[in-house]
C-alpha positions in Angstrom: -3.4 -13.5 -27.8 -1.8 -11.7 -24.9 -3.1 -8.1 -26.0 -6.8 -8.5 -23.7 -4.6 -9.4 -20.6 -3.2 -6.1 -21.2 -6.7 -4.5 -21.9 -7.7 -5.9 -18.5 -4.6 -4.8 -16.6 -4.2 -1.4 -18.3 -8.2 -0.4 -17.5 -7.6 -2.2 -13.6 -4.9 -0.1 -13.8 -6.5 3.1 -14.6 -9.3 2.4 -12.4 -6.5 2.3 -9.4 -4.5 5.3 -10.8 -8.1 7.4 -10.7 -9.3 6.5 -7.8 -6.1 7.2 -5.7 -5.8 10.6 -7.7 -9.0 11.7 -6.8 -8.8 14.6 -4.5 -10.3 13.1 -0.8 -12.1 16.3 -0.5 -14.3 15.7 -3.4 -15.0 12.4 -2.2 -15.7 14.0 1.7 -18.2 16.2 -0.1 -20.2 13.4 -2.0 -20.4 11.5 1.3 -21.7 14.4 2.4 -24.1 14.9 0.0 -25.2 11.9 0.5 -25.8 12.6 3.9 -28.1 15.5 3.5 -30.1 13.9 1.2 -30.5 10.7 3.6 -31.8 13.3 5.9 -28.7 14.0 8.1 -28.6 17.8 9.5 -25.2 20.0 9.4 -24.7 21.6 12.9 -21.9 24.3 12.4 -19.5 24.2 14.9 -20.0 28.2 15.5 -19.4 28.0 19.8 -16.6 26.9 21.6 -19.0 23.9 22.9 -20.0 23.0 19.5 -15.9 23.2 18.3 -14.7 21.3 21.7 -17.6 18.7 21.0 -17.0 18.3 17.2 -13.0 18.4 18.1 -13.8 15.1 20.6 -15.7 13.3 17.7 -13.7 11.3 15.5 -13.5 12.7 11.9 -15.5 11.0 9.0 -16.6 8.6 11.1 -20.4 7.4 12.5 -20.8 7.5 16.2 -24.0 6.2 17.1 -25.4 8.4 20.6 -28.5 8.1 22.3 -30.2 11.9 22.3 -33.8 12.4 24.4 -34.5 8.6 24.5 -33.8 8.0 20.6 -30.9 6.5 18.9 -28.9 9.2 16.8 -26.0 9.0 14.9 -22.9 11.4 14.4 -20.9 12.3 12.0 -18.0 14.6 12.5 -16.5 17.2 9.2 -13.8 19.2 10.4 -12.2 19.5 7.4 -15.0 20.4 4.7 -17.7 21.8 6.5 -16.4 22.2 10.5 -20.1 20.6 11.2 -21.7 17.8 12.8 -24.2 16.0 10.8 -27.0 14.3 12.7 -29.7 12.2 11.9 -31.8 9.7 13.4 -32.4 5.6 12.8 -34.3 6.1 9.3 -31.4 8.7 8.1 -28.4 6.5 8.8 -30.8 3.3 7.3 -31.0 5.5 4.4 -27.3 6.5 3.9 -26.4 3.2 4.4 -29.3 2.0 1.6 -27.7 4.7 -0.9 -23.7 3.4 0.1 -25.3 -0.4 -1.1 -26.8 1.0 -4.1 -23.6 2.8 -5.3 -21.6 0.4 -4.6 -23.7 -2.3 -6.7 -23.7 -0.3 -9.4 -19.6 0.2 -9.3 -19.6 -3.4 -8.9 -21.7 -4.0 -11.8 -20.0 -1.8 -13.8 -15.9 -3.1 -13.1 -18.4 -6.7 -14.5 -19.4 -5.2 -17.3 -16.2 -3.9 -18.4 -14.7 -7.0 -17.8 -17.2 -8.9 -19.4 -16.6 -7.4 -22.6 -13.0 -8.0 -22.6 -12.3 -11.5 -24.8 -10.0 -13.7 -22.1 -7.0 -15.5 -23.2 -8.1 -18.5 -25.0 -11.5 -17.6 -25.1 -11.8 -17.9 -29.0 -11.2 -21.3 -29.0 -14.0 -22.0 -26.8 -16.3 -19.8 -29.2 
């Protein structure tokens, strides 16, 4: 009777123990990814105004900026790539429209896994 609790802890469990293993570079480079393909543009931090200016930003974080009239939004990689990525209204829309999307599909996927796990008691109501 008490073996699916432990079903459900041990695969919580393991969900936790991967996710806090995973190395946060790997994950740094997926966001980035993801950026690029929202349509966010590197700029390489290859002048001392460019370093000074990414150094000021903070890190793996969106600052939103208002460049020639339009609203832009930052996003500062010293670590992965030592770049800015920029991108304008539709990119950062985008991003964000990929972030919901992944994170629906993790959601539906922790319900899925649960779902399939009998819960105590559940026979009876079978």
């Amino acid at each position: 009777m008490e073996k699916p609790i432990y079903r459900i802890a041990l695969a919580i469990g393991a969900a936790l123990m991967a996710a806090a293993c995973a190395n946060p570079e790997t994950a740094i480079s997926e966001k980035e990814d993801m950026l690029v393909a929202a349509g966010f543009v590197p700029k390489k931090a290859k002048t001392a105004a460019r370093m000074a200016s990414l150094k000021a930003l903070p890190p793996h974080q969106f600052v939103a900026r208002t460049i020639k009239g339009r609203p832009s939004y930052l996003y500062a990689d010293p670590v992965v790539c030592g770049c800015v990525y920029v991108g304008d209204q539709r990119a950062y829309d985008q991003y964000r429209q990929q972030m919901a999307t992944q994170q629906t599909a993790t959601d539906e996927q922790i319900r899925a896994i649960l779902s399939t796990t009998p819960l105590p008691g559940e026979e009876g109501l079978l």
